[in-house]
C-alpha positions as CSV (number, residue, x, y, z in Angstrom):
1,X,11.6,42.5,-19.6
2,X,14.5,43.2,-16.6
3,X,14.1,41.4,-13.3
4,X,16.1,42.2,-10.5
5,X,16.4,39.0,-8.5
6,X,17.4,39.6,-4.9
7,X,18.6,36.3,-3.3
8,X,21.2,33.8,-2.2
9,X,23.0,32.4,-5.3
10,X,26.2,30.9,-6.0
11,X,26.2,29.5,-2.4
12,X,25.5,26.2,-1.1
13,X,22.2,27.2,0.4
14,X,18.5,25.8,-0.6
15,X,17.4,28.8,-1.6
16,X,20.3,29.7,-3.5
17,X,19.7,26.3,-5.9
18,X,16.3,27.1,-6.7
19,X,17.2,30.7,-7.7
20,X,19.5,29.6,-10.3
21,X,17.2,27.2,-11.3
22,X,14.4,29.3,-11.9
23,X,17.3,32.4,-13.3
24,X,18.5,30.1,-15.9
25,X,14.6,29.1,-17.2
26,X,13.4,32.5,-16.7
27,X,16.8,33.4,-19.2
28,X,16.3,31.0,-21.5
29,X,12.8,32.2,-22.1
30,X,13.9,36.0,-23.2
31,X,14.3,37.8,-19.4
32,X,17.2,39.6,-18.5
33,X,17.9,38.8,-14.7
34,X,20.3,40.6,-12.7
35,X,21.0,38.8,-9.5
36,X,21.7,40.8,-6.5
37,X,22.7,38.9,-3.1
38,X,23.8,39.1,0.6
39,X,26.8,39.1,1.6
40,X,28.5,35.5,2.3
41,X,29.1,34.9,6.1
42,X,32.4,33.5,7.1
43,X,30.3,30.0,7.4
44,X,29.0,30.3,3.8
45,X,30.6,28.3,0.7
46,X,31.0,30.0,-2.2
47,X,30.6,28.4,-6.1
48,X,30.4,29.2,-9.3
49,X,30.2,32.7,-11.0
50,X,29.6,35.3,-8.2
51,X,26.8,37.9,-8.1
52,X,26.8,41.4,-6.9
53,X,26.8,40.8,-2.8
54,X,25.4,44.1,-1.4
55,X,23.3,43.5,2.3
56,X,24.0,42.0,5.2
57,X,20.8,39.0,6.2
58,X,18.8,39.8,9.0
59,X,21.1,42.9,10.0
60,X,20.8,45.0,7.0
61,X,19.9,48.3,8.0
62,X,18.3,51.3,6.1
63,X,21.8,52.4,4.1
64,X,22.2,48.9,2.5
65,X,18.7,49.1,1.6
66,X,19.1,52.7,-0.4
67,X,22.4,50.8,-1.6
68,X,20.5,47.9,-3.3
69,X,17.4,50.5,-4.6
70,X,20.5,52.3,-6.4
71,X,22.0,49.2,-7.8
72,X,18.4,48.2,-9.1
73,X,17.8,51.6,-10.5
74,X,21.3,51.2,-12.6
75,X,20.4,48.1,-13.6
76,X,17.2,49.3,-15.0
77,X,15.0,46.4,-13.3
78,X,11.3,46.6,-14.7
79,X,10.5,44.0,-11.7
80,X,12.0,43.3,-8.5
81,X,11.7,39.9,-6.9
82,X,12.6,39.4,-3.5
83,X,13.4,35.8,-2.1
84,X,12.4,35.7,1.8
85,X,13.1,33.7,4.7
86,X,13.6,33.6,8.0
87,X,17.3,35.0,8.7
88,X,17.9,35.8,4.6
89,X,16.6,39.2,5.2
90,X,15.4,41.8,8.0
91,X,12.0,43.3,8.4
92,X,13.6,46.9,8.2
93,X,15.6,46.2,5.4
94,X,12.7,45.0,3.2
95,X,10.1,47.5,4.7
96,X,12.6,50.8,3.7
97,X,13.2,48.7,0.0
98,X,9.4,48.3,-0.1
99,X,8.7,52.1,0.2
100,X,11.5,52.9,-2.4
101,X,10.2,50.3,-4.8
102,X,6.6,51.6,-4.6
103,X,7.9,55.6,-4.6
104,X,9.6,54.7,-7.8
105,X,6.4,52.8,-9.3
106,X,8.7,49.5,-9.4
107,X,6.6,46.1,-8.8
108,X,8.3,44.1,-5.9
109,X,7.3,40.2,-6.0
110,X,8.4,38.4,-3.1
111,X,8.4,34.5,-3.2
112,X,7.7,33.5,1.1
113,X,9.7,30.3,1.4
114,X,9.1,29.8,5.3
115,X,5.8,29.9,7.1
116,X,5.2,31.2,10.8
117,X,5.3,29.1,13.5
118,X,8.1,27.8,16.2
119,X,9.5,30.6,18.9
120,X,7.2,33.2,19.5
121,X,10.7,35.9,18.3
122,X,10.5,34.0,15.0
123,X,6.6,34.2,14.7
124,X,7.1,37.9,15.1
125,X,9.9,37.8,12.9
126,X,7.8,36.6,10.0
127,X,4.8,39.1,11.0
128,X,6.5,41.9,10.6
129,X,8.2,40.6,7.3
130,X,4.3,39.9,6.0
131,X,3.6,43.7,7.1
132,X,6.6,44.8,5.3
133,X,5.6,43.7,2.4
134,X,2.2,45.2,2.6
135,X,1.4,45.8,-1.3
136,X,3.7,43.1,-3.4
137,X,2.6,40.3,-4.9
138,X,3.5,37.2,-3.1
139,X,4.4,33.9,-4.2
140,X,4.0,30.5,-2.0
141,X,4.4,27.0,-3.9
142,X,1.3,25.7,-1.8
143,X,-2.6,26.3,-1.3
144,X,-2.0,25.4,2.7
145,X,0.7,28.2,2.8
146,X,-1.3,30.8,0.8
147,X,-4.3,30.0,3.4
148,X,-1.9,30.6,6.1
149,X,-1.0,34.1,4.4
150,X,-5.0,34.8,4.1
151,X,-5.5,33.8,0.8
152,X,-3.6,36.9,-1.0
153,X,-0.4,34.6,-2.0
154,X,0.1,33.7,-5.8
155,X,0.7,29.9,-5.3
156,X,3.4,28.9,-8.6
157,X,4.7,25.8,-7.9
158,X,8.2,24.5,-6.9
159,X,9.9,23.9,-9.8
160,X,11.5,20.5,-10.5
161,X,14.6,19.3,-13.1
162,X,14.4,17.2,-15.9
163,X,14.0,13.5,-14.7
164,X,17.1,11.3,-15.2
165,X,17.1,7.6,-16.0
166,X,20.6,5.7,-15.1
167,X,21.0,2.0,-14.7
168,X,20.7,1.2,-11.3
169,X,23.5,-1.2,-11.4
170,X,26.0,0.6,-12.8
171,X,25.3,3.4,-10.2
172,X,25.9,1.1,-7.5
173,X,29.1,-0.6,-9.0
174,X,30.7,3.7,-9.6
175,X,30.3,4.0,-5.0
176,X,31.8,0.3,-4.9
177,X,28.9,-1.4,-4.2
178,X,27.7,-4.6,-5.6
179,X,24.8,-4.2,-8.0
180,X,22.9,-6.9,-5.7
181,X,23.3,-4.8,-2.3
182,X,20.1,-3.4,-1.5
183,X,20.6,0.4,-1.3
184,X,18.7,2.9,0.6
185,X,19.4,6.9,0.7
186,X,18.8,10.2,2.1
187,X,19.3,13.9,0.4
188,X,19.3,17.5,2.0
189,X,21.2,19.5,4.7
190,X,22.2,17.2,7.7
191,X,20.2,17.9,11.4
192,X,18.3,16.2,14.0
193,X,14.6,17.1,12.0
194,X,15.5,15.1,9.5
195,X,14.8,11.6,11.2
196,X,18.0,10.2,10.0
197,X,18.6,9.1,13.0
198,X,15.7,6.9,13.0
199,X,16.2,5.2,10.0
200,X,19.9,4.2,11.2
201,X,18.3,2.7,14.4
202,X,15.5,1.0,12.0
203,X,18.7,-0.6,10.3
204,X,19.9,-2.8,13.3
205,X,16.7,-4.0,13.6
206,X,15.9,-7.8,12.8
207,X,13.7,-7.1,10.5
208,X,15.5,-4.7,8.3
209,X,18.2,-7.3,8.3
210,X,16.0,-9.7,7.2
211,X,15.4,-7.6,4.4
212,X,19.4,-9.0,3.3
213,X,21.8,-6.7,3.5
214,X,21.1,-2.9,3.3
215,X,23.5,0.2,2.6
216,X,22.4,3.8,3.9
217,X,24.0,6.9,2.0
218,X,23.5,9.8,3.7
219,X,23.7,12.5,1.2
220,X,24.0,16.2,2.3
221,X,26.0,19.3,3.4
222,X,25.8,21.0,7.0
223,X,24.7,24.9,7.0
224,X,25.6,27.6,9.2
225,X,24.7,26.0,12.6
226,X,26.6,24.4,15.3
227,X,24.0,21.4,15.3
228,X,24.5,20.7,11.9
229,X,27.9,21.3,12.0
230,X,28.4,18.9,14.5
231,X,26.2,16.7,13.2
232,X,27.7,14.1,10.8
233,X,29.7,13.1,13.6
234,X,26.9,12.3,15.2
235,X,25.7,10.3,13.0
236,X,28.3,8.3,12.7
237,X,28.9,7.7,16.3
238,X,25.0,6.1,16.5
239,X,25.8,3.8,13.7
240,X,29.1,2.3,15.6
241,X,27.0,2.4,18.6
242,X,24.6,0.2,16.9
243,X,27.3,-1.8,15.2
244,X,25.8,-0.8,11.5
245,X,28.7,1.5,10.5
246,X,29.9,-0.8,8.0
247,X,26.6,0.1,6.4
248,X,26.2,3.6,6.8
249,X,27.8,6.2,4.3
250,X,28.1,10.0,5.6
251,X,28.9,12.3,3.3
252,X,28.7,15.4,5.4
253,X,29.3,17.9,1.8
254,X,27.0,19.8,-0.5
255,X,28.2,17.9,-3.6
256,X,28.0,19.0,-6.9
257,X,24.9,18.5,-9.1
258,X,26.2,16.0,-10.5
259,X,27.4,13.8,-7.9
260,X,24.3,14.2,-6.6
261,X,22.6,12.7,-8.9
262,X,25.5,9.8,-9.8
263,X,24.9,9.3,-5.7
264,X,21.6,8.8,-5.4
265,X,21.1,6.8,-8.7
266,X,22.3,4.1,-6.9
267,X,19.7,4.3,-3.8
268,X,17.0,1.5,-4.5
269,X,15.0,3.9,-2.2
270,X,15.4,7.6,-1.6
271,X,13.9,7.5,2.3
272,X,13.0,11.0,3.2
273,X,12.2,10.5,6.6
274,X,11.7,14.8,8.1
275,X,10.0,14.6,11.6
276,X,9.3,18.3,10.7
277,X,9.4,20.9,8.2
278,X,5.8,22.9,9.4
279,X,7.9,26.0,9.5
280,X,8.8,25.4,5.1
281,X,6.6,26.1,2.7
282,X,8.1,23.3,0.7
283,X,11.7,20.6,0.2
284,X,14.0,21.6,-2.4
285,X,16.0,18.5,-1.6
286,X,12.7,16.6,-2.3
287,X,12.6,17.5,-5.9
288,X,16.2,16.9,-6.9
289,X,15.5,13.5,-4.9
290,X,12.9,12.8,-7.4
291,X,15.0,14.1,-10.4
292,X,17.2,11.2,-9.8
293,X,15.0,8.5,-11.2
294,X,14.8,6.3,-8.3
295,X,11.5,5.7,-6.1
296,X,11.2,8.1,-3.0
297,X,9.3,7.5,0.0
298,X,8.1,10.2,2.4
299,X,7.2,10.8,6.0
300,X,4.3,12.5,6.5
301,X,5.7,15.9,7.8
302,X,4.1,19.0,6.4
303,X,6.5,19.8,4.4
304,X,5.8,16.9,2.0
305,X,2.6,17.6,1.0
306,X,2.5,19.0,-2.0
307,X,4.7,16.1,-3.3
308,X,2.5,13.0,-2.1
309,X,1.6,12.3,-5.7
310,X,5.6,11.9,-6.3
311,X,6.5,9.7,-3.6
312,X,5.1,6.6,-1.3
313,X,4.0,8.2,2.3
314,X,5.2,6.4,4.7
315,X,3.0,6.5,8.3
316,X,6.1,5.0,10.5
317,X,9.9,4.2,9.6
318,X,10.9,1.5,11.5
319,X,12.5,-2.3,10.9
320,X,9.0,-3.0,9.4
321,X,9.0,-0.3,7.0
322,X,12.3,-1.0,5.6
323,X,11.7,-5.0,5.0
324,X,7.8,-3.6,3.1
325,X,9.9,-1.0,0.5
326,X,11.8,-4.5,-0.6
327,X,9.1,-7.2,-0.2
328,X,6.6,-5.2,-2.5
329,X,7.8,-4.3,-6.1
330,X,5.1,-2.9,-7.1
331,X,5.5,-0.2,-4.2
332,X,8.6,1.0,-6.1
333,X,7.7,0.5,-9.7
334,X,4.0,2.5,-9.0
335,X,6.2,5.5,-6.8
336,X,8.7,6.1,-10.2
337,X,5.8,5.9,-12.6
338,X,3.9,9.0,-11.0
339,X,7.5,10.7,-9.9
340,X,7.8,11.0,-13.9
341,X,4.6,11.9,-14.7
342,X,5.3,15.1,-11.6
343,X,8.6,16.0,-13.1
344,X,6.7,16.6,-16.1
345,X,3.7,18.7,-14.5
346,X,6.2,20.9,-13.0
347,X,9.3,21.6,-15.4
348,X,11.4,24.9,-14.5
349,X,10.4,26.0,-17.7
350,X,6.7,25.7,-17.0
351,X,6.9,27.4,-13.6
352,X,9.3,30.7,-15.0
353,X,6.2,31.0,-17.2
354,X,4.0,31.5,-14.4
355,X,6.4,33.8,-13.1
356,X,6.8,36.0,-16.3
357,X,2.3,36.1,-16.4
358,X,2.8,37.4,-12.7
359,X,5.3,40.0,-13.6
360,X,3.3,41.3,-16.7
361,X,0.3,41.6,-14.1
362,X,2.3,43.5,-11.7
363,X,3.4,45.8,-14.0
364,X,0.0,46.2,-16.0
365,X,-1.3,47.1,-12.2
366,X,1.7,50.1,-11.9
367,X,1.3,51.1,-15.3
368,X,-2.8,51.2,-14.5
């Protein structure tokens, strides 16, 4: 089987990880993918081996569109599978690649990673992109998002790495840290909806300090957004403001897999504390979070839903909350025991199998 994979990839994007992820499983298990992407914008990062880069996001037009149908007829693509979201790609680009895939009896999966909602030019946004995409199977990683779609969505779950185990204090000695400093830590893209904020102020609070001392790393990269941008700075200002700089770590990069993982090893606590996220169909970020072997806890934004059996949910982060995640072993032993038992449920390899049953469908309903 061929797949043409249209998507972000070999970028530091969200969407862009998960691709490759779910590339290199479907790869391993016999599919050729080609991997056809947008363009990179002048804010983008490049890494690693670069794809094919043939439309331009949310301004592609009806040429690009014809250029990409021409690039997957040379590739000889069996399936195309589209990666949507808000911004990635534009209702009249995937509307005119929609009637050339269906002309040329090509199956088009589209996997929706944002849901509707917010300003009423983004609701219409994602309307039109749903009407676009009138006759392709589509994929959500959640029942709530496939309701929200009517019902018609393939839900395949978000995949997840293989869980790591590293020794908590060596982690912690690698970032300078002594093994005994009690360690707490975020992971994903930097901006205001992530509550970091909030857990900084929880930090200067009497009881978090009574907790002993506490160490915040702040893993994560800015996107292509003057907020985020801006926004590490921000961060850091509020911790001198509260005089807990000398405890809070910004990173402010998309790191490496790798020093991802070495990073947040040495978190007793990955905190995950999103005041939104009702506008995602699921985290990314979450997942490698709990790849890293260390307990996460939750908010309870939307966008965490599907990963409550993972993680502790917390109702409130405050000073309180902080001092319960170290007064309470067993909070932290029974949130890695069922994070293990999830990486296991929901391997990449297990979900590119559901992808390659959904692509012999599609193409059993051309060919019928």
């Amino acid at each position: 089987m061929r797949v043409a994979a249209l998507t972000t990839f070999a970028e530091a994007c969200g969407i862009a990880t998960y691709s490759e992820a779910l590339t290199a499983a479907l790869r391993e298990l016999g599919v050729h993918v080609d991997v056809f992407a947008p363009l990179l914008r002048s804010s983008d990062e490049a890494r690693g081996e670069p794809p094919q880069r043939l439309w331009s996001r949310e301004r592609a037009r009806l040429g690009e569109a014809w250029r990409v149908f021409q690039a997957l007829r040379r590739a000889r693509a069996d399936v195309v599978h589209l990666q949507v979201n808000h911004g990635l790609v534009s209702p009249r680009f995937v509307a005119a690649l929609s009637l050339m895939c269906r002309a040329a009896g090509l199956p088009l999966v589209a996997t929706m990673h944002g849901r509707t909602g917010g300003k009423r030019s983004r609701r219409l946004a994602f309307k039109a992109l749903e009407l676009a995409l009138t006759g392709s199977a589509l994929v959500v990683h959640n029942d709530a998002h496939a309701r929200e779609l009517g019902g018609g969505a393939h839900v395949i779950r978000h995949g997840i790495g293989a869980l790591e185990r590293h020794d908590l204090g060596e982690a912690k000695r690698a970032l300078g840290l002594d093994p005994a400093t009690r360690t707490l830590a975020h992971f994903g893209f930097l901006h205001p909806d992530k509550g970091i904020e909030a857990v900084i102020r929880a930090l200067a609070t009497p009881e978090a300090r009574a907790a002993g001392e506490l160490v915040y790393l702040v893993v994560g990269g800015t996107f292509a957004d003057p907020v985020s941008r801006s926004y590490p700075e921000r961060l850091r200002a509020l911790a001198r403001t509260l005089g807990v700089d000398s405890q809070v770590r910004v990173f402010g990069e998309f790191l490496p897999d790798a020093k991802v993982t070495a990073t947040l090893a040495a978190a007793d606590w990955i905190v995950l504390n999103y005041a939104s996220g009702a506008h995602q169909g699921t985290s990314g970020a979450a997942r490698v979070a709990v790849t890293s072997g260390r307990p996460i806890a939750v908010s309870r934004a939307p966008i965490f839903d599907d990963l409550r059996a993972a993680a502790l949910t917390l109702d409130t982060l405050d000073g309180h909350a902080l001092q319960a995640l170290f007064a309470e072993p067993h909070l932290s032993a029974d949130a890695t025991r069922r994070a293990a038992k999830y990486c296991e449920a929901s391997s990449w390899r297990a979900v590119a199998r559901e992808h390659m049953d959904l692509y012999e469908r599609a193409l059993a309903r051309r060919r019928g």
